[in-house]
C-alpha positions in Angstrom: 64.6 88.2 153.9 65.3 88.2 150.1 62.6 87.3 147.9 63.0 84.3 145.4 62.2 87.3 142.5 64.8 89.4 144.1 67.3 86.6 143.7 66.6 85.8 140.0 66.5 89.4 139.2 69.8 90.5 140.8 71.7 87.4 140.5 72.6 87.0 144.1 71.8 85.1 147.2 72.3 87.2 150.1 71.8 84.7 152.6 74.1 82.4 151.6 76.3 84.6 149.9 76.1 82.9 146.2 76.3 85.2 143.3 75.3 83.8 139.9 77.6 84.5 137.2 75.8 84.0 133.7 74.6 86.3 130.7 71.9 88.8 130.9 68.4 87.8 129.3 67.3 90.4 127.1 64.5 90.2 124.3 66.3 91.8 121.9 69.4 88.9 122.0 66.6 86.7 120.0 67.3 83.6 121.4 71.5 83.7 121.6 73.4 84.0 123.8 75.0 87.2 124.6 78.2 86.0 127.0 80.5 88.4 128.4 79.9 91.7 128.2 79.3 94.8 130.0 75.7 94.2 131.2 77.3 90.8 132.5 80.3 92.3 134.2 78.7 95.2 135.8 76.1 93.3 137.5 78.7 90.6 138.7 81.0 93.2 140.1 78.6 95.0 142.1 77.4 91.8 143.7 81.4 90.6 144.4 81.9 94.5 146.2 78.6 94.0 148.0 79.9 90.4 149.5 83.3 90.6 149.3 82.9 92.6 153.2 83.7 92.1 156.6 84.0 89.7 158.2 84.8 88.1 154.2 82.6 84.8 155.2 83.4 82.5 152.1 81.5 83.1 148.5 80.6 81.0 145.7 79.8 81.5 142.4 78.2 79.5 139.8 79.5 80.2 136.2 77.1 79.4 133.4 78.0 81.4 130.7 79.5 81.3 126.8 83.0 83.2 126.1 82.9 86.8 125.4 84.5 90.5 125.5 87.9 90.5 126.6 87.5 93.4 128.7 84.9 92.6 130.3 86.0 88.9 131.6 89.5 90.8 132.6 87.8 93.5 135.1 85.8 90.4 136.2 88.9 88.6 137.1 90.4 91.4 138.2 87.4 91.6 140.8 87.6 87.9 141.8 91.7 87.8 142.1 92.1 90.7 144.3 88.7 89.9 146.8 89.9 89.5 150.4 87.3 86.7 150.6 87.6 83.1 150.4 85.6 82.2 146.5 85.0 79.4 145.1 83.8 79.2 141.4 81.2 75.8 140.2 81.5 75.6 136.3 78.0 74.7 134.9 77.9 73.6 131.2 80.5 74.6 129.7 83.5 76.8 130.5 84.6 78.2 127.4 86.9 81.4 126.0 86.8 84.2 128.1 84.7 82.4 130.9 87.4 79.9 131.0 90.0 82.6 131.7 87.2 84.2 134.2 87.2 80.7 136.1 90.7 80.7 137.0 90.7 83.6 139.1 89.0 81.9 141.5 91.4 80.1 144.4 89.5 76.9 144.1 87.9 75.9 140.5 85.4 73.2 140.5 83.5 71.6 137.6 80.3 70.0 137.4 80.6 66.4 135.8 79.7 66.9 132.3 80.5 70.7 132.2 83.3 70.7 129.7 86.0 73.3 129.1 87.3 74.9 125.9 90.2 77.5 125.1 91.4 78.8 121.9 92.8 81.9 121.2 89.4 83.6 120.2 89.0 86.5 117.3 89.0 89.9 116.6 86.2 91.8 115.8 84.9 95.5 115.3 84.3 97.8 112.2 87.9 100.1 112.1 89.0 99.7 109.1 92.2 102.4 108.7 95.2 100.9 108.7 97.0 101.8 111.1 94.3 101.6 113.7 93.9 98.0 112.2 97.9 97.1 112.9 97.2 98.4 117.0 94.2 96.4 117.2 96.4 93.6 116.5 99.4 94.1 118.1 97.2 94.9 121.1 95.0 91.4 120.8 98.4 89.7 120.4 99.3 91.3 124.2 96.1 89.5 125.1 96.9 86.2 123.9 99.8 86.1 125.9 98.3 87.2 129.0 95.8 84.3 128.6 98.4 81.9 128.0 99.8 82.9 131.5 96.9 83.2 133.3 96.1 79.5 132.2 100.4 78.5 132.8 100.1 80.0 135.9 97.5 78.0 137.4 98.4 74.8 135.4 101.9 74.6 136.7 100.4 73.0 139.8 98.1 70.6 138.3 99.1 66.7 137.7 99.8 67.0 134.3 102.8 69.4 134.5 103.8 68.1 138.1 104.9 64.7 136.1 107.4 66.5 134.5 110.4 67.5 136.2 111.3 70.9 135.4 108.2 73.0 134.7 108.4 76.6 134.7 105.3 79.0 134.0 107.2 79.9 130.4 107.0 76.2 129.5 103.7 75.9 130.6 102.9 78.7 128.1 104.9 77.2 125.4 103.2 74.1 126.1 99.3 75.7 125.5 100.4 78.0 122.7 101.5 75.0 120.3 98.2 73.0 121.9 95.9 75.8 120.8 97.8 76.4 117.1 97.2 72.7 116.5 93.8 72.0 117.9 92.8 75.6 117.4 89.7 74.9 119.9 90.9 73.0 122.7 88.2 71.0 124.1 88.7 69.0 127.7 85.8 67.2 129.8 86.2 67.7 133.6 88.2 65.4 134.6 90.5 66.6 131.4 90.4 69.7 132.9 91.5 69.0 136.2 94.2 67.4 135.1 95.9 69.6 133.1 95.5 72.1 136.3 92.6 73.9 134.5 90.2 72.9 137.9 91.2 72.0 140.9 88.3 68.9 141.1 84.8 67.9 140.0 81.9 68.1 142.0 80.7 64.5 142.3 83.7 63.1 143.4 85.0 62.1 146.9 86.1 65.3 147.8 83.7 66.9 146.5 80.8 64.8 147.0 78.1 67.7 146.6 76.8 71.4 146.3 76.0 71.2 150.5 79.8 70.1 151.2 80.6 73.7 150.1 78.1 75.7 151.6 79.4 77.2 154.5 75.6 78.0 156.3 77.2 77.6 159.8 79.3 80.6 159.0 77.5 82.2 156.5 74.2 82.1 158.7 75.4 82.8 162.2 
């Protein structure tokens, strides 16, 4: 049986197949909070190929963790989009930047009550500083802006805010968070905010939802 230690150090629950999604501590971080980055990513996607097996009994993961590398949330979400097996993804805190773009990989996105969620378009960073390398970076970071904005359309289309409207397409949708972000800059939504603009699919609390054991499949997980 897996040892309480072995759970904090590695970030998974083998039993009852739970991976824990949030930043690396590390001494030399002094206090902040790293986010998404490689340390971050690498363990996650090990623990998502070591689950994601036959017979693919359900997963869940709990997401507690500050926005981030690009990169890094992308392979993440690549990881989570194409897994054969059923995941579900619990937003603790706050689901902000690139872990809000991580969360909606999952097929069913649930919030706790007072998590909150935040997207913007984020910044560039680094230390190039020939021109030319400088125009790619951008032109490049500009690809990414647009693939967030449909990531986000995509799964919003389906939500009850864009469902009121009678001809929503994933473009609009797009159109719609671009000129949101440009005027707010950082968009902030509580959980019920962020279920209904299609952002989650429900908070945990709720009827539905009432608690962490309505989720937990132990009579399949465990047989």
């Amino acid at each position: 049986m897996q040892s309480i230690k072995e759970i904090h150090s590695h970030n998974i629950n083998l039993a009852t197949r739970e991976i824990y999604l949030h930043s690396t501590f590390d001494v030399s971080d002094e206090g902040a909070e790293p986010g998404v980055e490689y340390r971050q990513s690498n363990i996650f996607i090990k623990n998502m190929h070591i689950l994601d097996q036959p017979p693919f009994d359900p997963i869940l993961i709990f997401i507690h963790s500050d926005g981030g590398s690009w990169e890094e949330g992308m392979a993440m979400f690549n990881t989570i989009e194409l897994a054969t097996s059923d995941i579900t993804m619990i937003g603790y805190a706050h689901v902000t930047s690139m872990s809000g773009i991580t969360f909606q990989s999952a097929p069913l996105r649930l919030m706790m009550p007072d998590c909150y969620f935040m997207m913007h378009f984020g910044a560039a960073s680094g230390s190039v500083i020939h021109p030319i390398a400088l125009k790619n970076i951008a032109a490049e970071e500009i690809k990414w802006c647009d693939r967030m904005l449909e990531v986000f359309a995509r799964r919003a289309v389906k939500g009850p805010f864009f469902k009121k409207k009678k001809s929503t397409t994933i473009k609009s949708a797009m159109a719609f968070f671009d000129a949101k972000l440009k005027s707010e800059v950082d968009w902030y939504l509580d959980a019920e905010e962020t279920v209904y603009y299609g952002l989650a699919d429900g908070v945990i609390g709720s009827t539905k939802y009432p608690n962490l054991s309505s989720l937990r499949k132990f009579e399949t997980v465990l047989k």
